[in-house]
N, C-alpha and C positions, 0 to 999 in steps of 0.2 A: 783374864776374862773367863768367868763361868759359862762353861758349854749349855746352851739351852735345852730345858728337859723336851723330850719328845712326847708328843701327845699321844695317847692311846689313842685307837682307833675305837670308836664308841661300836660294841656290839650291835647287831640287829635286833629287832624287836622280834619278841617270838609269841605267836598268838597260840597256844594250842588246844585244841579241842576232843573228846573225848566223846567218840559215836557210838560203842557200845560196851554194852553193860559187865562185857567179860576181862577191861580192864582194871575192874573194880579189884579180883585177885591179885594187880601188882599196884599197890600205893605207890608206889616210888616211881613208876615210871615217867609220869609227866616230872620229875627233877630229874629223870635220869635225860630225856630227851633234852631238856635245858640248857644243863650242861654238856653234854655233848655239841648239842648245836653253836655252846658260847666258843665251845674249845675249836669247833673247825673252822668258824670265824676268826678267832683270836687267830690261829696256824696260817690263814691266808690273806692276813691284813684285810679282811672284809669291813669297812667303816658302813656302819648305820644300816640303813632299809629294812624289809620286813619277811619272817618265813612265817609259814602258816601250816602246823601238822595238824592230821588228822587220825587220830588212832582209831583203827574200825577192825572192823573180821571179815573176813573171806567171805564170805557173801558179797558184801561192798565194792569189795577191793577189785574183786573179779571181774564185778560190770565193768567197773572203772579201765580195768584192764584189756577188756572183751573190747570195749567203746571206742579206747586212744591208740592200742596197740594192736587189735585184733587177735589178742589171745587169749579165746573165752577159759581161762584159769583162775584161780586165785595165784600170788605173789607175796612176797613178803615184805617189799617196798615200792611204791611209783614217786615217782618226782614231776612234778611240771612247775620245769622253768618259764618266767616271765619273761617275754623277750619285747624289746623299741625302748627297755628305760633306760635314760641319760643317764651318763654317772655321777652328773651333778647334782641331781635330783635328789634334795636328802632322804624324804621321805618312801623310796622307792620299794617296790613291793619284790622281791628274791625273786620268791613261789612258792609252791605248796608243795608239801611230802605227805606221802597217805602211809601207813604203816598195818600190816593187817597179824591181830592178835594170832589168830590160831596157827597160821604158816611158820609166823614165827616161834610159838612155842614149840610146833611139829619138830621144827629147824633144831631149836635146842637139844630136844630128846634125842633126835638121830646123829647128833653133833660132840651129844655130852658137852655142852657149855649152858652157863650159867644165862639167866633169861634176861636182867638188865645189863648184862655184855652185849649180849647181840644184839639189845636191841639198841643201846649205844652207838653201837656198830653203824645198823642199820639207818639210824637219824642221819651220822658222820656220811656215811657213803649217799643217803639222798642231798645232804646239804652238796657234796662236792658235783654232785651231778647240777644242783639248783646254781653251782659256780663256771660251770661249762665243763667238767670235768667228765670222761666217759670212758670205756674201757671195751670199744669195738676193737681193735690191734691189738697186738700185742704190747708195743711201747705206751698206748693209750693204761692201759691196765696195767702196767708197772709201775707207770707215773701215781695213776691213781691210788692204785694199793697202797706204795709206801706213805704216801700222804696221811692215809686210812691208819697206816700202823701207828704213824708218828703219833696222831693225833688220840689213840687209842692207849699211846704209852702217856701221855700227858693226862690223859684221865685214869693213871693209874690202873688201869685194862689189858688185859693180855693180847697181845697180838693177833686177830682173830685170823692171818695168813698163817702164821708163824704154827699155831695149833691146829691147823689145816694140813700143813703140809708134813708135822710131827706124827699126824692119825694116819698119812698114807704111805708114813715108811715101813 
Protein backbone atom coordinates (compact mmCIF):
# COMPACT_ATOMS: atom_id res chain seq x y z
CA UNK A 1 0.00 0.00 0.00
CA UNK A 2 1.32 3.39 -0.99
CA UNK A 3 1.81 5.94 1.87
CA UNK A 4 -0.64 8.83 1.28
CA UNK A 5 1.12 12.12 -0.01
CA UNK A 6 0.85 14.79 2.75
CA UNK A 7 -0.80 18.00 1.77
CA UNK A 8 1.05 21.13 1.94
CA UNK A 9 -0.25 23.43 4.10
CA UNK A 10 -1.63 26.33 1.68
CA UNK A 11 0.31 29.56 2.55
CA UNK A 12 -1.37 32.63 3.65
CA UNK A 13 -2.41 35.36 1.52
CA UNK A 14 -0.25 38.17 1.74
CA UNK A 15 -1.66 41.74 0.89
CA UNK A 16 1.11 44.20 0.76
CA UNK A 17 0.98 47.73 0.57
CA UNK A 18 3.48 50.26 -0.02
CA UNK A 19 2.88 53.85 2.03
CA UNK A 20 5.83 55.76 1.05
CA UNK A 21 7.60 56.88 -1.74
CA UNK A 22 11.09 55.95 -0.19
CA UNK A 23 10.55 52.35 -1.02
CA UNK A 24 10.68 53.10 -4.43
CA UNK A 25 14.99 52.94 -3.83
CA UNK A 26 14.52 48.91 -3.10
CA UNK A 27 12.50 47.20 -6.04
CA UNK A 28 12.82 43.97 -4.60
CA UNK A 29 11.62 44.47 -1.33
CA UNK A 30 7.95 43.67 -1.75
CA UNK A 31 9.47 39.91 -3.20
CA UNK A 32 11.76 40.12 -0.49
CA UNK A 33 8.78 40.44 2.18
CA UNK A 34 7.00 37.54 0.26
CA UNK A 35 9.13 35.28 0.59
CA UNK A 36 10.13 35.67 3.68
CA UNK A 37 6.56 35.79 4.97
CA UNK A 38 5.96 32.22 2.61
CA UNK A 39 9.13 30.88 4.37
CA UNK A 40 7.85 31.46 8.28
CA UNK A 41 4.56 30.15 7.31
CA UNK A 42 5.97 27.18 5.54
CA UNK A 43 8.68 26.75 9.04
CA UNK A 44 5.41 26.65 11.25
CA UNK A 45 2.88 24.77 9.38
CA UNK A 46 0.63 28.03 9.25
CA UNK A 47 -2.33 26.78 6.79
CA UNK A 48 -4.14 29.51 4.96
CA UNK A 49 -5.37 33.07 6.47
CA UNK A 50 -4.27 36.53 5.76
CA UNK A 51 -1.09 38.96 6.73
CA UNK A 52 -1.20 42.35 5.62
CA UNK A 53 2.26 44.52 5.51
CA UNK A 54 2.53 47.94 5.40
CA UNK A 55 5.94 49.40 4.37
CA UNK A 56 6.06 53.20 5.60
CA UNK A 57 8.82 55.49 7.24
CA UNK A 58 9.21 56.90 10.46
CA UNK A 59 6.91 59.31 10.59
CA UNK A 60 4.12 56.78 10.25
CA UNK A 61 5.42 54.08 12.18
CA UNK A 62 6.02 56.51 15.13
CA UNK A 63 2.37 57.54 15.66
CA UNK A 64 1.54 53.99 15.23
CA UNK A 65 3.94 53.51 17.92
CA UNK A 66 3.26 56.61 20.10
CA UNK A 67 -0.75 55.35 19.76
CA UNK A 68 -0.51 51.30 20.59
CA UNK A 69 2.51 51.22 22.64
CA UNK A 70 3.13 54.59 24.03
CA UNK A 71 6.36 55.11 22.66
CA UNK A 72 6.44 58.37 20.86
CA UNK A 73 9.53 56.92 18.57
CA UNK A 74 9.90 55.51 15.40
CA UNK A 75 10.85 51.57 15.19
CA UNK A 76 11.70 49.29 12.74
CA UNK A 77 8.83 46.85 12.99
CA UNK A 78 5.08 46.78 14.75
CA UNK A 79 3.07 43.70 14.54
CA UNK A 80 -0.74 43.66 15.43
CA UNK A 81 -1.91 40.38 15.92
CA UNK A 82 -5.67 39.61 15.23
CA UNK A 83 -7.05 38.01 18.07
CA UNK A 84 -11.11 35.86 18.61
CA UNK A 85 -10.21 33.96 15.12
CA UNK A 86 -11.26 30.29 14.98
CA UNK A 87 -8.89 28.16 13.60
CA UNK A 88 -11.28 26.70 11.36
CA UNK A 89 -11.96 29.69 9.88
CA UNK A 90 -10.21 29.39 6.56
CA UNK A 91 -10.35 32.75 5.58
CA UNK A 92 -8.93 34.14 8.62
CA UNK A 93 -7.08 37.40 8.88
CA UNK A 94 -3.23 36.74 10.87
CA UNK A 95 -2.57 40.64 11.23
CA UNK A 96 -0.84 43.34 10.08
CA UNK A 97 3.00 44.13 10.19
CA UNK A 98 4.05 47.76 9.58
CA UNK A 99 7.74 48.05 8.49
CA UNK A 100 9.40 51.51 8.67
CA UNK A 101 12.03 52.48 5.68
CA UNK A 102 14.38 54.71 7.38
CA UNK A 103 14.95 52.80 10.83
CA UNK A 104 15.60 50.18 9.10
CA UNK A 105 18.05 51.27 6.66
CA UNK A 106 19.68 53.47 9.77
CA UNK A 107 19.71 49.71 11.35
CA UNK A 108 21.72 48.46 8.17
CA UNK A 109 24.40 51.27 8.11
CA UNK A 110 25.23 50.90 11.87
CA UNK A 111 24.93 47.02 11.59
CA UNK A 112 26.91 46.61 8.24
CA UNK A 113 24.36 44.28 6.83
CA UNK A 114 22.75 44.11 3.68
CA UNK A 115 19.21 45.99 3.48
CA UNK A 116 16.77 43.06 2.01
CA UNK A 117 18.44 40.77 4.84
CA UNK A 118 17.20 42.71 7.55
CA UNK A 119 14.50 43.57 6.11
CA UNK A 120 13.74 39.76 5.61
CA UNK A 121 14.56 39.55 9.04
CA UNK A 122 12.27 41.98 10.04
CA UNK A 123 8.87 40.60 7.95
CA UNK A 124 10.22 36.88 9.69
CA UNK A 125 10.28 38.25 13.22
CA UNK A 126 6.81 40.38 12.83
CA UNK A 127 5.12 37.27 11.16
CA UNK A 128 6.32 35.12 14.46
CA UNK A 129 4.98 37.77 16.66
CA UNK A 130 1.62 37.85 14.36
CA UNK A 131 1.91 33.71 15.29
CA UNK A 132 2.03 34.36 19.34
CA UNK A 133 5.63 34.28 19.40
CA UNK A 134 7.45 37.16 21.71
CA UNK A 135 10.67 37.46 23.26
CA UNK A 136 9.76 39.16 26.86
CA UNK A 137 12.08 36.21 28.82
CA UNK A 138 14.67 34.99 28.16
CA UNK A 139 13.49 31.36 27.12
CA UNK A 140 10.71 33.55 25.22
CA UNK A 141 13.67 35.07 22.96
CA UNK A 142 15.59 31.93 22.55
CA UNK A 143 12.61 30.16 21.24
CA UNK A 144 12.14 32.90 19.05
CA UNK A 145 15.37 33.78 17.77
CA UNK A 146 16.32 30.30 16.71
CA UNK A 147 13.09 30.16 14.82
CA UNK A 148 14.12 33.55 13.17
CA UNK A 149 17.61 31.94 12.31
CA UNK A 150 16.10 28.78 10.87
CA UNK A 151 13.87 30.41 8.94
CA UNK A 152 16.59 33.02 7.63
CA UNK A 153 18.86 30.04 6.73
CA UNK A 154 16.09 28.51 4.47
CA UNK A 155 16.03 31.77 2.72
CA UNK A 156 19.39 31.46 2.11
CA UNK A 157 20.22 34.58 4.60
CA UNK A 158 22.67 34.93 7.08
CA UNK A 159 22.00 34.45 10.44
CA UNK A 160 20.99 37.85 11.53
CA UNK A 161 21.81 36.49 15.66
CA UNK A 162 24.74 34.66 14.50
CA UNK A 163 26.44 38.25 12.91
CA UNK A 164 25.31 39.98 16.04
CA UNK A 165 26.92 38.27 18.30
CA UNK A 166 30.18 37.84 15.71
CA UNK A 167 30.35 42.05 15.69
CA UNK A 168 30.45 41.86 19.71
CA UNK A 169 33.43 39.67 20.09
Amino acid sequence: MRPVPKRRASPPQIDIQTQSPLWEAQPLATQTVRAAITAAASALSTAGGEVSIVLTDDSAIRLLNRDWRGIDSPTNVLSFPTSGNKPSEEARLLGDIVIAYETLERECENEACIFLHHLAHLAVHGFLHLAGYDHQTDSQAEEMEGLESKIMKHLNMPDPYLSRDLGDA
